[in-house]
N, C-alpha and C positions, 0 to 999 in steps of 0.2 A: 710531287714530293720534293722536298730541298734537298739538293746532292746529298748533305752530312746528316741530314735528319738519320739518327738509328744508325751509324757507321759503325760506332765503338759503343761501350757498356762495360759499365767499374762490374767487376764479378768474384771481386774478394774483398773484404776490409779488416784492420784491427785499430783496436784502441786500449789504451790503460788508460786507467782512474788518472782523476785527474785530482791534485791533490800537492800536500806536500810534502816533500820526499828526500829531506839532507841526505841519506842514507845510499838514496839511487842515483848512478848516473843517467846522464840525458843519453848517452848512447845504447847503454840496458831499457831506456823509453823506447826508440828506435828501431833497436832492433827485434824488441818483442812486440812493438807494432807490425813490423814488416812482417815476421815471422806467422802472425793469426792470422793476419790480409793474404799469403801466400798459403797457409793452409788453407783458409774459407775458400781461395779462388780455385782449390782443387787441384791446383797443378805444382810439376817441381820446382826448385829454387833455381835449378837450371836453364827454366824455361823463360827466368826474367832476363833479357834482353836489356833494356833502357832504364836506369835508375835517378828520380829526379828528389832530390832531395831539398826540401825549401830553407832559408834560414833560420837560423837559430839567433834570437836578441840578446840571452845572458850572456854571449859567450862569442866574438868574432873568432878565435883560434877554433874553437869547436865549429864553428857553421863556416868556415874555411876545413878541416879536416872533412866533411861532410860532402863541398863542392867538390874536392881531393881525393873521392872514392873510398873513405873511410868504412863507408857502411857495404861495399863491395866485399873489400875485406873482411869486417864481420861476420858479415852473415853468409860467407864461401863460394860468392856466385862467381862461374867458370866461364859463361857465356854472355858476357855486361858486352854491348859494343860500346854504349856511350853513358857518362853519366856526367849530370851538370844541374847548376842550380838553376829554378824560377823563384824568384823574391821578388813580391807586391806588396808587404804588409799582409793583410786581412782578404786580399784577394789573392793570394798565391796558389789556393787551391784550384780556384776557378781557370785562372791561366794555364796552371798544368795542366787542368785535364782539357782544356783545347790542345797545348802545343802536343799533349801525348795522343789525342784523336787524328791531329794531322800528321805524326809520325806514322800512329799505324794504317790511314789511309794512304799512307804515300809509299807505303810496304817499307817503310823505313825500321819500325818496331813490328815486334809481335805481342809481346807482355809487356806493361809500363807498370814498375813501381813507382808510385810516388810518397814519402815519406814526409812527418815533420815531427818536430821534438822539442820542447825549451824548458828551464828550468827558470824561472821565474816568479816561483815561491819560494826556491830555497839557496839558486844560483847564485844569487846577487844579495847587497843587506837591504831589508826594506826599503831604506832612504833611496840606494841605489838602486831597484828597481823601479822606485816610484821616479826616479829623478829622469833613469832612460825612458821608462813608455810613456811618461806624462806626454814628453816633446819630440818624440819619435813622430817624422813627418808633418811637422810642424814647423813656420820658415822661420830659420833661428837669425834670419837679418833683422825681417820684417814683424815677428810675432811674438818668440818667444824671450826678449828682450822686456815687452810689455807686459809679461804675464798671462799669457797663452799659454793655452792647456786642455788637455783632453777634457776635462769637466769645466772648462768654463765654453769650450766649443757645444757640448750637448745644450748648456745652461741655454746658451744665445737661440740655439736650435730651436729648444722647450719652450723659451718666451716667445720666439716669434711664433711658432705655431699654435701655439695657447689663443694668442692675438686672433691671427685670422680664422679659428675654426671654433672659439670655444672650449677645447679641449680642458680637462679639468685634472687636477690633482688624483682622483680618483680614480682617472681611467690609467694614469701612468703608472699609478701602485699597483691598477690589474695587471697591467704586466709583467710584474715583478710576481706578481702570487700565481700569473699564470702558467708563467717559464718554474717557477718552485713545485707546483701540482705534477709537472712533467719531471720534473727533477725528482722527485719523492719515487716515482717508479725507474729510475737511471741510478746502478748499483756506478755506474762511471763519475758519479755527479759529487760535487761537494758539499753542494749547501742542500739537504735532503730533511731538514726540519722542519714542518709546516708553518708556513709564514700570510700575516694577515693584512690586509689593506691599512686597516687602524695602527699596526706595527710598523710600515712601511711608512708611513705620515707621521706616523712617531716620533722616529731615526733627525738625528742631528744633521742639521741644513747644512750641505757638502758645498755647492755653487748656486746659488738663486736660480731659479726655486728647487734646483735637485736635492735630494738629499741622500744621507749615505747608502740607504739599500734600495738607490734606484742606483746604484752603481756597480760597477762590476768589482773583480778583486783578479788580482795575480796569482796563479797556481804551475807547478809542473804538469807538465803530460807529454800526452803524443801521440800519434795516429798514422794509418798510413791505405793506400787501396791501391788494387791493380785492376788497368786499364787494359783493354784488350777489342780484338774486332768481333762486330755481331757475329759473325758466321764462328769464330772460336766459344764465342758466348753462350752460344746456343747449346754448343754441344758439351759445356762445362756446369751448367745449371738451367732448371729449366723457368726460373725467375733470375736476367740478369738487370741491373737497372741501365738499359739504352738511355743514351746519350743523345734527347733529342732534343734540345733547342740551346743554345748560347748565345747572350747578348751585354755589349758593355758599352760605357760611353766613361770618357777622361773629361770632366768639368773643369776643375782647378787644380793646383796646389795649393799657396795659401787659401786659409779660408778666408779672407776677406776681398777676395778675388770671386767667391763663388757667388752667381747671378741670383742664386734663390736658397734660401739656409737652411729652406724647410722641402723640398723637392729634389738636389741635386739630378741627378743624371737617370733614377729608375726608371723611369716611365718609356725611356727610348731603348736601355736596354731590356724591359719587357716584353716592349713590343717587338724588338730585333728575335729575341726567344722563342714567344710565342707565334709569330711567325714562322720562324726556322721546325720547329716542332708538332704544327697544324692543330694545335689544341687552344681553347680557350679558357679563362678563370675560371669559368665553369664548372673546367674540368678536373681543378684541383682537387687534391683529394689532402695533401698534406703541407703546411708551406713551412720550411725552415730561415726565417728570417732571421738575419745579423742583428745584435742587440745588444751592442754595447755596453748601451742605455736605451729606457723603454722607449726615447720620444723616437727611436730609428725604425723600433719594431713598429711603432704606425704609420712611420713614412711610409716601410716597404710593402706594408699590406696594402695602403691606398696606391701607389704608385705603382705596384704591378696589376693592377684591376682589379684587386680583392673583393676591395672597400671602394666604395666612393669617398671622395673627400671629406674629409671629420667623420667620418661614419665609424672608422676604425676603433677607435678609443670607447666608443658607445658599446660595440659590440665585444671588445673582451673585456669590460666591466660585465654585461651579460652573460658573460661564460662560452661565449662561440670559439675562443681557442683552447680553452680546457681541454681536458683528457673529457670523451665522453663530447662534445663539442661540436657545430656543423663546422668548422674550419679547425681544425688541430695544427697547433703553433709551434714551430721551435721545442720540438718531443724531445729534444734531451734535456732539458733543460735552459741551453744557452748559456752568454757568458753571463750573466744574470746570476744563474743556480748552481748550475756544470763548474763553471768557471772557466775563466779567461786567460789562455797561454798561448801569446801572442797571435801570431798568424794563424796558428790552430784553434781560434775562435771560430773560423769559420772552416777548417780540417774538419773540425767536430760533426759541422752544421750537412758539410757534403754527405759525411759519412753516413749520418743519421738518415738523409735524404733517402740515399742508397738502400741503406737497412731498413727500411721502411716500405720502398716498394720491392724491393728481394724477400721482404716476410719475415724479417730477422729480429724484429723489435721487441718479440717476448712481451713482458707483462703491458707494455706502452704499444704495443703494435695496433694500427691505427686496421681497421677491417675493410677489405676488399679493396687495399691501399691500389691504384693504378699508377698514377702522374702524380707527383712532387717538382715542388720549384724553393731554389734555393738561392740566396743571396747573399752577396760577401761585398765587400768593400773595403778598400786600403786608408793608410792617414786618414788623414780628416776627412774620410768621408768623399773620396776627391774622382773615383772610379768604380762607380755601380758596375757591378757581374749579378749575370743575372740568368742561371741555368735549368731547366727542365728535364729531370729523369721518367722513366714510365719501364714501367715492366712488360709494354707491348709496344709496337711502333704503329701509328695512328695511320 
């Protein structure tokens, strides 16, 4: 067995709708995500030790307040030794719940919150939020001068992969209908009105060939879970979701630095994973794939061993990640349906992960859920994470 295989295990989570919310601050997100993650985890507010709070994009004075123990203060914890940010972009989840597994294998923590929050539907004015995430981790010597952009970086993605496997218009609007089916049972989701393949090819051409509802959209939220050691886990619930495999690889920065547009780095943090874990695709039972846009969600299905190559897009045009499904996809949604707030694109994705094999999914709960693998990734795309939860250790 791998030293860290089953060490730690997330054993409480919360989340608010995601949505848009002038009315609410990003710190009312924050702290009433912390607060349901600390009641679900069973234990007192005192008992959290370490709080890792990630950044916040609307707002540097707020996601500076945050690094600054703001949320210590809030929410009255008496016993914090350390608190400090992890900011990846879109893998910040991922990294935190490593640095917080190696803290509490080193007996450094006992309870690790980690938290995230942004306001990004109502923070900023349209313009300006489209103006920060377009070119957020994008190299503004080399790129985005030319007109580089989060949607012309998926466009480039989607053509070349189109290229070499066939891939069809079709199969990328299933993923939009498939992540909204999931969405339609996630009372957390935004876009929850049933949406159809012929509607999605409809939609006004965003960047060749995407168009607009294969794209995501900007919302408030926030999310947050606490992290803790098997042997505490045990005795706090008797489904907690262990912490068994983690794998990453760093490709690029810019993108036109990266070796392959349509593969990036999965495949090695997979296999690091699935390694570290002792389980194989096989044994999925749920995957929560990053999804920007759809062409990412069939990278990741093929690149972690899902799918074989082009096969992915064939099978959820099929209905294989549907609700009901032999692979269930990105259950909450995703940034697709849920919606997309910031780094908490993949908050969400953990979370779900988690709640999925702890049995907490409610009307979307996937049956005799074991092993989930979840995936995140920052900028462009530039550092595949790549993690496996299970509700037993193999």
């Amino acid at each position: 067995m791998s030293k860290s295989r089953g060490r730690s295990a997330i054993v409480g989570i919360g989340e608010v709708p995601t949505g848009r919310f002038p009315e609410t601050s990003a710190i009312a997100f924050a702290v009433e995500s912390a607060r349901q993650a600390i009641l679900d985890a069973g234990i007192g507010k005192d008992d959290i030790d370490v709080v890792i709070p990630t950044g916040s994009l609307f707002s540097n004075q707020f996601s500076n307040e945050l690094a600054t123990c703001r949320l210590v203060e809030e929410l009255g914890l008496r016993n914090v030794r350390r608190n400090f940010q992890v900011f990846s972009g879109g893998s910040s989840s991922s990294n935190a719940l490593q640095v917080a597994g190696a803290m509490i294998a080193a007996g450094e923590a006992s309870h690790v919150l980690f938290v995230h929050t942004d306001k990004l539907g109502t923070g900023v004015t349209a313009q300006g939020g489209i103006d920060l995430f377009s070119t957020a981790g994008i190299s503004a010597e080399w790129e985005v001068p030319f007109g580089q952009h989060y949607s012309t970086v998926a466009a480039l993605a989607t053509t070349r992969y189109k290229h070499e496997t066939g891939c069809t218009d079709e199969m990328l609007s299933a993923v939009c209908v498939s992540n909204r089916k999931w969405a339609e049972l996630n009372p957390h989701a935004f876009f929850r009105k049933p949406l159809t393949i012929d509607e999605v090819m409809a939609s006004k051409m965003l960047a060749t060939p995407l168009r607009a509802k294969q794209s995501n959209m900007l919302f408030d939220g926030g999310g947050a879970f606490v992290v803790t050691s098997a042997e505490r886990a045990r005795d706090l619930t008797d489904k907690p979701a262990f912490v068994l495999g983690e794998g990453g690889a760093v490709t690029h920065f810019a993108y036109s630095q990266e070796p392959d547009l349509t593969r990036f780095g999965w495949a090695q943090a997979a296999r690091q994973a699935f390694e570290q874990a002792g389980v194989t695709p096989a044994d999925i039972d749920v995957a929560e794939i990053y999804d920007s846009y759809p062409i990412y969600q069939i990278i990741g299905l093929e690149e972690c061993g899902l799918y074989p190559r082009g096969e992915a897009g064939p099978a959820v045009l099929r209905g294989d990640t549907w609700p009901d499904g032999r692979l269930p996809t990105t259950t909450d949604g995703g940034m697709l349906s849920k919606g997309h707030i910031g780094a908490g694109g993949s908050v969400s994705l953990m979370i779900e992960a988690a709640r999925q094999v702890m049995g907490k999914a409610g009307g979307r709960q996937v049956p005799n859920c074991r092993f989930a693998i979840e995936t995140a990734t920052g900028g462009t795309y530039m550092d595949a994470q790549v993690t496996i939860l299970g509700n037993e250790i193999p």
